[in-house]
C-alpha positions in Angstrom: 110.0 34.3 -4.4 109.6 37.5 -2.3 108.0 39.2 0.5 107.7 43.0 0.8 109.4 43.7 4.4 111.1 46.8 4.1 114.5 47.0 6.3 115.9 50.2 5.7 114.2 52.1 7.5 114.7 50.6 10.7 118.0 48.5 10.6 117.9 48.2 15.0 114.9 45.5 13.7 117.6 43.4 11.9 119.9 43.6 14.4 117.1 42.0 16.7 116.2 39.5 14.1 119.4 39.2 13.8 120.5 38.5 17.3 117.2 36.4 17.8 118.2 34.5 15.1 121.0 33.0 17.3 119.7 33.4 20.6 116.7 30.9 19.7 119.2 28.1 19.3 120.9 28.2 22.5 118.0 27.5 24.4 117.9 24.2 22.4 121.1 22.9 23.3 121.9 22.1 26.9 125.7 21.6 28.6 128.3 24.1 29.3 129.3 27.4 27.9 129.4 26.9 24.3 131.7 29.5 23.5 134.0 27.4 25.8 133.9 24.5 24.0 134.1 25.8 21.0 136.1 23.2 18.5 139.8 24.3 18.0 139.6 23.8 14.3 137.3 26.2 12.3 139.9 27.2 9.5 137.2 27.7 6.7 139.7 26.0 4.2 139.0 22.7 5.6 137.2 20.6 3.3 133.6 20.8 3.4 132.8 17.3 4.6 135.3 18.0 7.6 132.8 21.5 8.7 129.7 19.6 8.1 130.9 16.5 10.2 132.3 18.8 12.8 129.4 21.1 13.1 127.2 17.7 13.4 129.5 16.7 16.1 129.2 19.8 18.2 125.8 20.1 17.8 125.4 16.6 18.8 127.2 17.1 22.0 124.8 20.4 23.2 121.6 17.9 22.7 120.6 19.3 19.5 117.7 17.9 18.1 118.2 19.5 14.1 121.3 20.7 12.0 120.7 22.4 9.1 123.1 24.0 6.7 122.3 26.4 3.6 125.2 26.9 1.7 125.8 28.9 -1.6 121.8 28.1 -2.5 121.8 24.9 -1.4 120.9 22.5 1.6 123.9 20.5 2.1 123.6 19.4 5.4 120.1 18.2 7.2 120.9 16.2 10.7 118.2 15.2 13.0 118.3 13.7 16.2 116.9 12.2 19.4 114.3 10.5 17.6 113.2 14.0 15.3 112.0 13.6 12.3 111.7 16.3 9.1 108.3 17.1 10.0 108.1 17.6 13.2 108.3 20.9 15.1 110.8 22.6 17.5 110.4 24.5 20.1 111.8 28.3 18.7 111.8 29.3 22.6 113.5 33.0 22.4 113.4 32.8 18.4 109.9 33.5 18.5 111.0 37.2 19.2 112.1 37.0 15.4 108.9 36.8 14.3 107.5 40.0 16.6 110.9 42.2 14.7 109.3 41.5 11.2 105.5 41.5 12.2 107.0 45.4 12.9 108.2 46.0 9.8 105.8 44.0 7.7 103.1 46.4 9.8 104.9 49.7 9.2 105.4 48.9 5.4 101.6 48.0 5.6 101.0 51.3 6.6 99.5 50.0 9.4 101.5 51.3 12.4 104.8 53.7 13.0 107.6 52.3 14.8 108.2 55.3 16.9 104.7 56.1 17.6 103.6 55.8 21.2 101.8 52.7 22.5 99.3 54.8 24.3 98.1 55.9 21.1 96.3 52.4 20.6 96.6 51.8 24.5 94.2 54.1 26.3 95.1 53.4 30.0 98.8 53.8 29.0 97.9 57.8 28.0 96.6 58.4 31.4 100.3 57.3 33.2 102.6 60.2 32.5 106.1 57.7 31.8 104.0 55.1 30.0 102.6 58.3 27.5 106.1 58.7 26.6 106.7 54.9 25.4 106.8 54.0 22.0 107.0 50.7 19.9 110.8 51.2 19.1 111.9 51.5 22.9 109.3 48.3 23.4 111.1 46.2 21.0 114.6 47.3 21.7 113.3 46.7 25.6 114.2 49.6 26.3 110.6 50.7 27.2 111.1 50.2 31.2 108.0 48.0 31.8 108.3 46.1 34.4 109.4 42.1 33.0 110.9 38.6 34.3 112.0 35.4 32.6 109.8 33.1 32.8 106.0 32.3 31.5 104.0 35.2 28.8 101.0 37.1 30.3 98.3 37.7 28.0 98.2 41.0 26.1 95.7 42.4 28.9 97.7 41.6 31.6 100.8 42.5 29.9 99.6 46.1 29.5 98.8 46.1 33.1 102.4 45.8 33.9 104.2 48.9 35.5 107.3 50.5 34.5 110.0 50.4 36.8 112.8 52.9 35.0 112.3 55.8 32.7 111.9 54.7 28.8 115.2 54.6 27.1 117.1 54.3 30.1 117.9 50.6 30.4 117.8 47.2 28.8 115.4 44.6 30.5 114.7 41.8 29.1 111.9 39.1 29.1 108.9 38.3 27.4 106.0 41.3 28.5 107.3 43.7 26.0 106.6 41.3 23.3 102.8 41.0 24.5 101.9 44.9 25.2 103.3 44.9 21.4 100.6 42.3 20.8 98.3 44.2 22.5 98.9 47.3 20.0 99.1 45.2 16.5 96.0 43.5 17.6 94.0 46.8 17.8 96.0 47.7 14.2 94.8 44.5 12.3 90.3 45.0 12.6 89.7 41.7 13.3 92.8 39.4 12.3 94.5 38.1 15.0 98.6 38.8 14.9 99.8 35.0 14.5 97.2 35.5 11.4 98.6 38.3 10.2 101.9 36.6 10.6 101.2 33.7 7.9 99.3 35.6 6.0 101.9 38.6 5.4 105.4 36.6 5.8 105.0 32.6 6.2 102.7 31.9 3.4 104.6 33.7 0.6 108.0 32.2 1.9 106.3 28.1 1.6 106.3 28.1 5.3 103.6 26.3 7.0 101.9 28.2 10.1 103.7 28.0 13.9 102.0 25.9 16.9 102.1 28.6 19.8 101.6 27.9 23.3 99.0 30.6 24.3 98.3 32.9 27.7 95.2 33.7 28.4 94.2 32.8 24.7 96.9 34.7 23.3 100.1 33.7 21.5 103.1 33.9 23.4 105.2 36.5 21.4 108.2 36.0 23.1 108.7 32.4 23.3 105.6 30.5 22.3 106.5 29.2 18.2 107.3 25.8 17.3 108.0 25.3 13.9 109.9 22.8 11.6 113.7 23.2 10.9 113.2 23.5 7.3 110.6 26.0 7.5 113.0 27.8 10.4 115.4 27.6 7.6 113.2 29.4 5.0 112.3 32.4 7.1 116.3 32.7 8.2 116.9 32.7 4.5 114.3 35.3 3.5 115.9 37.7 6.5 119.4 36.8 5.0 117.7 38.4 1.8 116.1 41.3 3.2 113.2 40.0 2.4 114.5 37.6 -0.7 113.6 33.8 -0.6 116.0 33.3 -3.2 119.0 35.0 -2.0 122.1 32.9 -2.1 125.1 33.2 -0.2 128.1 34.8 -2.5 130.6 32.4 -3.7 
């Protein structure tokens, strides 16, 4: 099974998905500096039984709540615990981002958008500031536009657009969660009538067997940066069809 996202034309977005990939676990696992504590023993000639049980272990000891494993096509490790169960749903946190990389791309192949067009072309109160005019969607989700951000709770997509920049675009990284919305803000006036978390499961989670995110919401609208919580296995399926470039049924070469 396939979906059409197209990744060539924008690789920085895979990077992101990439990195967001990652970065939405951490959150889930509390204790000390995990590349600290990383186990001694990783030498990938160890017998499989002896990864699995380590990886278990470690994830065990950062309050992990799901292990997963896809190796070579198959599931061959699926761990849950303090009190999880198969079907319930996890709190993505920062993963959520993931989603906001391939809404992009899923938009642009759609036709629907250009990645380095400028937000105040669907933002009219961002054309009349002469910095904001010069944003565009790439520099928003490379957070590189300069709007003004924090870590911490969403705004809605209104008040998100109200924020103000404090750098020129392009010249620094800031990260946090209002560049996510003001990108909400634009695919919502790209999508006549369908919300973006629609647009989501309708272009990319659907096709993949993925059941729809829970999202916690600001102001009615989904939090883009953080808000998802979704099961493991369907967290799985989406991480696999990235792996693939857009292919469910990539495997992993031997």
């Amino acid at each position: 099974m396939c979906i059409s996202v197209s990744v060539s034309q924008s690789r920085y977005v895979v990077l992101l998905i990439a990195a967001s990939l990652i970065w939405g676990v951490l959150p889930a696992c509390s204790g000390s500096d995990p590349v600290s504590e990383t186990p001694a023993h990783t030498d990938p000639s160890d017998p499989p039984s002896d990864r699995y049980d380590m990886a278990a272990s470690y994830a065990a000891s950062k309050a992990g709540d799901a292990l997963l494993v896809w190796e070579r096509g198959e599931l061959v490790v699926e761990d849950y615990t303090a009190g999880f169960e198969a079907d319930e749903r996890h709190m993505l946190a920062s993963g959520t981002k993931t989603f906001t990389g391939a809404l992009a791309l899923a938009a642009a192949e759609d036709g629907l958008l250009s990645l380095d067009e400028p937000v105040a072309a669907s933002i009219p109160s961002w054309a009349e500031d002469r910095e904001k005019s010069e944003v565009t969607l790439r520099q928003l989700l490379q957070l590189t536009s300069g709007v003004e951000t924090g870590i911490g709770g969403a705004p809605s997509f209104d008040e998100g657009i109200q924020a103000p920049l404090v750098h020129s675009p392009g010249d620094d990284l800031r990260y946090g969660p209002v560049a996510f919305q003001v990108f909400g803000a634009v695919l919502e006036t790209k999508l006549d009538g369908e919300s973006p978390e629609d647009y989501l499961n309708r272009r990319i989670l659907e096709p993949i067997g993925a059941e729809a995110p829970t999202w916690s919401r600001s102001g009615g609208d989904v939090n883009l940066g953080a808000g998802a919580r979704m099961t493991a296995r369907d967290w799985l399926r989406f991480g696999r069809m990235i792996l693939g470039d857009g292919a469910l049924n990539y495997k992993t070469p031997s």
